[in-house]
N, C-alpha and C positions, 0 to 999 in steps of 0.2 A: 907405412907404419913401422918404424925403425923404435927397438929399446935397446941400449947398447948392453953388452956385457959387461956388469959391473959385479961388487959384490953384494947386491941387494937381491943377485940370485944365492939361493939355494943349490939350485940344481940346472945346470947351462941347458936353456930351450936346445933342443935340437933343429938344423937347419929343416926347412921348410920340406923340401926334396927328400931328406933323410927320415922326414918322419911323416911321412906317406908311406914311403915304401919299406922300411924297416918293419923287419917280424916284433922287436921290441916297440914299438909306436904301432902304426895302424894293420903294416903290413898288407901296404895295397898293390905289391907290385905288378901282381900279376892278372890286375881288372882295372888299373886307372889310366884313365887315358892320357898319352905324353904332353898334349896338349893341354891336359886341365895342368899337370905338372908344370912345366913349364912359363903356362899364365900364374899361378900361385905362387910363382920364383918374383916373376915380374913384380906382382902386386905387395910382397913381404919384402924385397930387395927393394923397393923403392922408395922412394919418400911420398906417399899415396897417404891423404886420409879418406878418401872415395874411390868404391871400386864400379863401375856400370858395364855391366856384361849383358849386350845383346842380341845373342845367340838362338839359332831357330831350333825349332821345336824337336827334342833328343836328345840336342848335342851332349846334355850334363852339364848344365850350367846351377841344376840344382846340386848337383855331385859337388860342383866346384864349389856352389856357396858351405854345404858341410862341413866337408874340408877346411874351408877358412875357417868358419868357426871353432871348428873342433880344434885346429891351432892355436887360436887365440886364445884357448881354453888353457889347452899345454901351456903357453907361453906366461900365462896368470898363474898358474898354480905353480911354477918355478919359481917363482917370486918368494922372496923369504916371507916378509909383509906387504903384500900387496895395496893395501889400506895407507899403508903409510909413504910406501914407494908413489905412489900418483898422489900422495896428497890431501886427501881425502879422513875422514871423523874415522876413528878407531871404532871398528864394528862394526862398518859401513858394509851393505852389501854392494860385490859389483854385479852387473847385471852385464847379460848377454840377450839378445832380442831379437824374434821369429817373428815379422810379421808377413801376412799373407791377407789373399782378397775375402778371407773367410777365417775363423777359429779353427776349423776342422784341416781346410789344406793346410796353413800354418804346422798345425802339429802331425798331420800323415805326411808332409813332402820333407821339408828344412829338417823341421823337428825332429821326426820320425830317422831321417838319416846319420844327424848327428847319435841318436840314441846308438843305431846301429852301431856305428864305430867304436862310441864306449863299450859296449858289452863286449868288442869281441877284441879289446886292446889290452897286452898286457900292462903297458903302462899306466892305464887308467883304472886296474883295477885295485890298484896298490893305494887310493882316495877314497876307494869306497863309497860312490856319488848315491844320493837317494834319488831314486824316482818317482817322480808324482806325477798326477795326470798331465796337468802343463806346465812342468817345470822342472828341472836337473840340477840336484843342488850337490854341488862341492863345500869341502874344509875349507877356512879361511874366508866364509862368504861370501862364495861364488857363487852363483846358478846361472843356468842359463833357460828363458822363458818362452813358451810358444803362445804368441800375441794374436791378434786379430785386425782388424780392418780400420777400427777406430784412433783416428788420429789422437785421441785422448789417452790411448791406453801405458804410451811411456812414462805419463807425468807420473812423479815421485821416485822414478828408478836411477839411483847410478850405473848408466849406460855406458858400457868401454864398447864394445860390437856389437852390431845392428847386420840384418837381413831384411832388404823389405823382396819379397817375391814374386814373381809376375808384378813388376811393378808401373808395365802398362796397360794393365787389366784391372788397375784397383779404381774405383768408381767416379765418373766424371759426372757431374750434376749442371743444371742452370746455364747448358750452351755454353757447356768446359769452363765457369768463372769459377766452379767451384771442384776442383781435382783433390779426392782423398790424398792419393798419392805423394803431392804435393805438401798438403797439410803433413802426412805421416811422416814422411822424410824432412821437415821443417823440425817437428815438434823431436823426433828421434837427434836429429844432428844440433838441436839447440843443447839437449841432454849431453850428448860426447863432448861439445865444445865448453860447457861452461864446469863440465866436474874434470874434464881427462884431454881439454887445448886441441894440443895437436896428434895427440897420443893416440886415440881409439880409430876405428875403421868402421866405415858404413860399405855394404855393399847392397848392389840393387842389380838385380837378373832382372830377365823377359825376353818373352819372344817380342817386336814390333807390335802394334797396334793399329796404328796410321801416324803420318809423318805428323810431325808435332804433339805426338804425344810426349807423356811424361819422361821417359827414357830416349829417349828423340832427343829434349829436350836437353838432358843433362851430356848425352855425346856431343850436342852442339855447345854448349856451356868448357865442357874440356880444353877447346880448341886454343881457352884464354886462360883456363886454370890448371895449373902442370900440378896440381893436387891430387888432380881427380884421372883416374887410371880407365882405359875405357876400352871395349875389344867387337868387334859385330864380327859372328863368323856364321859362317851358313851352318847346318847341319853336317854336311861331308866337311868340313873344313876341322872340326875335332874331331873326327874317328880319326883311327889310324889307318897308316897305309895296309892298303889288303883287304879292306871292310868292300872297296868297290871294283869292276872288272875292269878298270883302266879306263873303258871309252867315255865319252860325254859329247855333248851339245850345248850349243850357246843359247842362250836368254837375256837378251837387256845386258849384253859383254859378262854375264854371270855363266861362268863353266859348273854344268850340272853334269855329276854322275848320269848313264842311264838306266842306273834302275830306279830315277826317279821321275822318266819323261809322261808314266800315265800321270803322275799327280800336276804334274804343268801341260800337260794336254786336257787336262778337265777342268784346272783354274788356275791360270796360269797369273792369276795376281795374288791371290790365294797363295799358291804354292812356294811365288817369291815372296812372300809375307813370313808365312809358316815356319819355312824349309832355308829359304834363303835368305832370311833374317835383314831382308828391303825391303820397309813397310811402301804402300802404297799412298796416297792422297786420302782414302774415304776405309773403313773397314770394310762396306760389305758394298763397294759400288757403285750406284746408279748407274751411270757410263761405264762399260767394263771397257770398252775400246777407245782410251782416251784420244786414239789418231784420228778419229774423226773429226774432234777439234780444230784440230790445225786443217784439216782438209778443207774445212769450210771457209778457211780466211780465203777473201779477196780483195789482193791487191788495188784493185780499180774503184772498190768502193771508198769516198774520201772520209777522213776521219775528222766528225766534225768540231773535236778540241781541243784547245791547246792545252799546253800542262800544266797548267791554270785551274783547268777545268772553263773555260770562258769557249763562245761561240767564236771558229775561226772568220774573220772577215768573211772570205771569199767563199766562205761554204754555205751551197744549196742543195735542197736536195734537186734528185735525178729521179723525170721521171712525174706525172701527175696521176700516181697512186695511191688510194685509199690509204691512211694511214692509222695506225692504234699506238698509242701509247700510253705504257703503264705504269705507275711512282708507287713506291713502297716504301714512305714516310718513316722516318725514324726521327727521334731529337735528340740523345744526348750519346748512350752507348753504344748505339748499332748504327752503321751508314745509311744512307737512305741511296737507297736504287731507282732509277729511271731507265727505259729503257723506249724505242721506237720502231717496229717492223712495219714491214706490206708484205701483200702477194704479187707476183709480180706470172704470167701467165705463160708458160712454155707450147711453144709448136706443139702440135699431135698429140698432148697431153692434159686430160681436162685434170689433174692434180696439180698446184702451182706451186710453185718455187719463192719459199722465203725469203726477205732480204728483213736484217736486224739495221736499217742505218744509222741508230743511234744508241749511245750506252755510256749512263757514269753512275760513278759514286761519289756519294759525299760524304765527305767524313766530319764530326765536329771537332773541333780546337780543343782539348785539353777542358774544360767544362761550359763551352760554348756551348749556344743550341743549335742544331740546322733549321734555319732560316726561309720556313712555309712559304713564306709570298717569292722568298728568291726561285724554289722549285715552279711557280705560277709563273712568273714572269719569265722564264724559260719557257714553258709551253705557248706562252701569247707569242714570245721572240720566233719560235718554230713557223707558229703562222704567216706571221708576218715575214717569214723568207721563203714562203712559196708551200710547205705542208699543207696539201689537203688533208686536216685530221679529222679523221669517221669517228673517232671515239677516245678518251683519256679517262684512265679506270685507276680505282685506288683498291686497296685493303683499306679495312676498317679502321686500323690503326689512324686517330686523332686527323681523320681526314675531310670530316664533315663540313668544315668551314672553308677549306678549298675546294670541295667536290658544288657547295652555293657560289660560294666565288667566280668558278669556270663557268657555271651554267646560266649565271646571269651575264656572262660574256658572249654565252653564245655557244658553248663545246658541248654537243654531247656528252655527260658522263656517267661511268656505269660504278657501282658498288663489285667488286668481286674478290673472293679469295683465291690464290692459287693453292694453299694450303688442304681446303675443303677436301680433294682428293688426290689421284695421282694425273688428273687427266693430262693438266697444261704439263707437267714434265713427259708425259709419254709423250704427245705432239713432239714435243723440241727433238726428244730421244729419237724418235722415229725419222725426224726429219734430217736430221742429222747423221742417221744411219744409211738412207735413202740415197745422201748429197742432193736432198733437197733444201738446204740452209747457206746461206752468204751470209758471214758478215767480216768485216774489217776486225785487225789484231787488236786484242783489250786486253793487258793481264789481268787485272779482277776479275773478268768472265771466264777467261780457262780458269784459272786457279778454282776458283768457286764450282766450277763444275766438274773438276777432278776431284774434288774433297764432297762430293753429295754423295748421300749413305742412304740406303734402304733400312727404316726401322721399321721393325714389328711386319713387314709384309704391306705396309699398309698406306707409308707417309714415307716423302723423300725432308733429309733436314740435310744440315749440314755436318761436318763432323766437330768432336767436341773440339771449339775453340777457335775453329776455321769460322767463314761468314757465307751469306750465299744470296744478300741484299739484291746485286746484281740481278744475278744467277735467275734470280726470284723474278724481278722485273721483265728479264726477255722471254724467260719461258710463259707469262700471262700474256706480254703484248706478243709473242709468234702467235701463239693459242688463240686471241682475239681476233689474230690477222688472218688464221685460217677460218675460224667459226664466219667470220664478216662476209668473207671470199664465196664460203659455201653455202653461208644461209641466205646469203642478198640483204645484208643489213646495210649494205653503203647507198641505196638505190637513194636516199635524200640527206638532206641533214648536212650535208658536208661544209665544216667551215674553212 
C-alpha cells in the first residue's frame, strides 16, 4: 500500500521505521523487535494490498498488526482531506477494523494495543482522538473500530484497514463449507475494494490451525498473487539475537532453540504447530505418529485399480480369506468410500495380522450422482474373482435399497456405524501401532488419516474441510475383519 507524496498532504507521513522508533511518533526503539520492523518496511515499501503473517505463538504478530494500524492511522490524518483525496462523499467516515474470534479479544489484544500507542504518542496527542468503548475516533472522520466475529459486522463502513486476528481460529462450521474467516475477510476486502481500489490494506495474523486452514490457505494463494505479502516464522525466528543460548536441535529440518525441547518432547506436533508456526494435517490428532502409515505399506500387496478407478484385468486376490467389506455411500458432495480387509493368521501368535486389499473413492462429477448399482456391481465383480466375502456392511446413509439388493444375491449384510463410537478407529490405530496392518500405497487413505482430529474426547471426524470417506470405510471393514476373526462369524455363510 504505496500513497505517493503529493500535495494533498498536510503534513509528510513519516517513513515507516522512523515512526516506530521515533520519541516524536511512537518511540519504540527500545521494545520492538528488529524483525517486526523490518517486516513492516517490507509490507509499507511494497506494493501489497494483503498482508498474512503466520507466526507461532509470542512472536508479536499482534504487536506487528498495531503497528500497522496505528500507521495507517498516521498516514490518514496527514492527509489534507482525506475524504476527498480517496474519493469518497464529503463527510464520509473512513473506517479502520478490529476483527477477532470474539468482541472482547478483538478489543483486549488489536484494539487494546493500538489504544496503547495513542496514549503514550506525542504525535497523536496533538488530534485529540475520543475514546469509546469500541471505537477511536479522530478529526477529519477517522476512527478506528474493534469488531467481532460476525461476518456481517463491516457492512455500511468505509473501510481503508482491516485486521482480521487469529484468523485461523475464527469458526469453521458444516465439515469447513462454511468458514467465518472466509466470510469475514470476503465481506471486509469487498469494503476496501469498492470504496479505496488498490489503496487500503488487509492484514490477517495467526498462529496455524491445520494445513488448510484459512491462513493456510491464503500463503498458498500468494504464490500466484504478488499482492498479497505473506511471512511464517517460528517463534525464535522474531526475537532478537540474544533471547536464546545459542544451541538447538533439529525437528522435521526445523532448528529449535533449546530452551524449547520440553515443549517438543511432550508434543511434538503441538509444539511444531504452536511454536514453529508448521501446522500439522488434523488440530488435535487421532494418529500422533503419522510414520506408521507408511510402515504399513506393502509392496507385494497388488493394487487392484487402475486410474480409472476400474478393476485391473489381472488382479485377484491372494489367498482364500475370509473377507469384510465396507461402502460408505455418499451422492453428490462427499465421496463415497469402499474399502476390503482379512485376517490373515501369524506363527506363534493367536492375534492376526491385517491385510486392507482393497480401497477407493469415488468422487461425483461436478453435479453428477454416484451411481448405487455401479458400487454393487463391484462387489458381485470381487466375487466373482475369487473373494470369499463373509460380510459387506454399510452406514445408514440411503443404503437400504443396496443392503435388499445384496442380500437377495446372496451376501451377507450388516447395518453398522463406524461413527457410533471410537471402537473401529482404535482397532485400525492400535493395529497400526502394533505393525499389525498391511496395506498397498493409496493417497486418499494416508491423507485422510493424517487430517483425523479428536473432538470433544469423544468422536474421531475429520478436519474442517479435509474428507475421511475412505479413512471411514477401512477402519469398519479392519474392525469387522477383526470382530469375524475373533468372534467365529465366518464358520458359514460364505459366498
Amino acid at each position: 500500500m504505496q500513497i505517493a507524496a503529493t500535495e494533498a498532504f498536510e503534513e509528510q507521513p513519516a517513513p515507516i521505521a522512523e515512526f516506530i522508533t521515533a520519541p516524536e511518533y511512537l518511540g519504540l526503539s527500545d521494545e520492538v523487535y528488529p524483525a517486526i520492523v523490518d517486516t513492516l518496511k517490507e509490507i509499507f515499501e511494497g506494493d501489497y494490498e494483503e498482508a498474512a503473517l503466520c507466526w507461532g505463538i509470542g512472536a508479536g504478530k499482534s504487536y506487528a498488526a498495531s503497528l500497522a494500524v496505528t500507521y495507517l492511522l498516521h498516514r490518514t490524518l496527514c492527509l489534507r482531506d482525506p475524504q476527498r483525496y480517496y474519493g469518497i462523499g464529503e463527510g464520509s467516515t473512513i473506517s479502520f477494523l478490529n476483527m477477532s474470534t470474539n468482541g472482547d479479544q478483538a478489543r483486549r489484544v488489536v484494539f487494546g494495543e493500538v489504544l496503547s500507542r495513542i496514549y503514550r504518542s506525542p504525535w497523536f496527542k496533538a488530534y485529540k482522538p475520543k475514546v469509546m468503548t469500541r471505537e477511536l475516533r479522530f478529526p477529519k472522520n477517522i476512527v478506528m473500530i474493534s469488531g467481532n466475529s460476525a461476518e456481517t459486522y463491516p457492512l455500511g463502513y468505509n473501510v481503508l484497514g482491516a485486521v482480521i486476528d487469529e484468523a485461523s481460529w475464527l469458526l469453521e462450521s458444516d465439515g469447513g463449507r462454511h468458514d467465518a474467516a472466509e466470510e469475514i475477510y470476503n465481506a471486509l476486502q469487498r469494503r476496501i475494494r469498492s470504496r479505496f481500489m488498490d489503496k487500503g490494506l488487509l492484514v490477517m495474523i495467526s498462529s496455524p490451525r491445520h494445513r488448510g486452514d484459512f491462513l493456510e490457505r491464503k500463503l498458498e494463494e500468494a504464490r500466484t498473487n504478488p499482492r498479497i505479502y505473506t511471512s511464517r516464522r517460528a517463534t525464535w525466528e522474531v526475537k532478537p539475537p540474544g533471547t536464546y543460548c545459542g544451541e538447538s536441535f533439529d525437528c522435521d529440518g526445523l532448528q529449535v532453540p533449546v530452551e524449547f525441547r520440553p515443549e517438543f518432547e511432550r508434543n511434538r506436533l503441538r509444539a511444531m504447530r504452536d511454536l514453529g508456526a508448521r501446522p500439522a494435517e488434523a488440530f488435535e490428532p487421532f494418529i500422533r505418529d503419522a510414520a506408521v502409515l507408511e510402515r504399513a505399506i506393502d509392496g507385494t500387496i497388488g493394487e487392484p485399480f487402475d486410474h480409472h478407478g476400474r478393476l485391473r484385468d489381472g488382479w485377484r486376490p491372494a489367498g482364500l480369506w475370509a473377507r469384510y467389506v465396507h461402502v460408505d455411500l455418499a451422492l453428490k458432495r462427499d465421496a463415497c468410500g469402499i474399502a476390503m480387509a482379512h485376517c490373515e493368521a501369524e506363527a506363534g501368535d493367536d492375534r492376526p495380522t491385517v491385510v486392507v486389499d482393497l480401497m477407493l473413492q469415488i468422487v461425483a462429477q461436478g453435479d453428477e450422482e454416484i451411481q448405487f448399482g455401479d458400487v454393487r456391481e463391484l462387489i458381485v465383480a470381487l466375487r466373482q474373482r475369487g473373494c470369499r466375502i463373509a460380510q459387506v456392511s454399510y452406514d445408514g446413509y440411503q443404503s437400504a435399497d443396496s443392503r435388499q439388493i445384496l442380500r437377495r444375491k446372496g451376501f451377507r449384510v450388516a447395518l453398522v456405524s463406524v461413527d457410533r463410537d471410537l471402537e473401529a478407529y482404535e482397532t485400525l490405530e492400535e493395529l497400526l501401532r502394533e505393525g499389525r496392518l498391511r496395506w498397498y500405497r493409496y493417497g486418499p487413505v494416508l491423507q485422510e488419516c493424517k487430517g483425523l482430529e479428536i473432538v470433544g474426547g469423544t468422536k474421531v471426524d475429520h478436519r474442517p474441510g479435509g474428507s475421511k470417506e475412505v479413512e471411514y470405510a477401512v477402519a469398519r471393514a479392519v474392525s469387522e475383519a477383526v470382530s469375524g476373526w475373533c468372534g467365529g462369524k465366518v464358520t458359514g455363510g460364505i459366498v
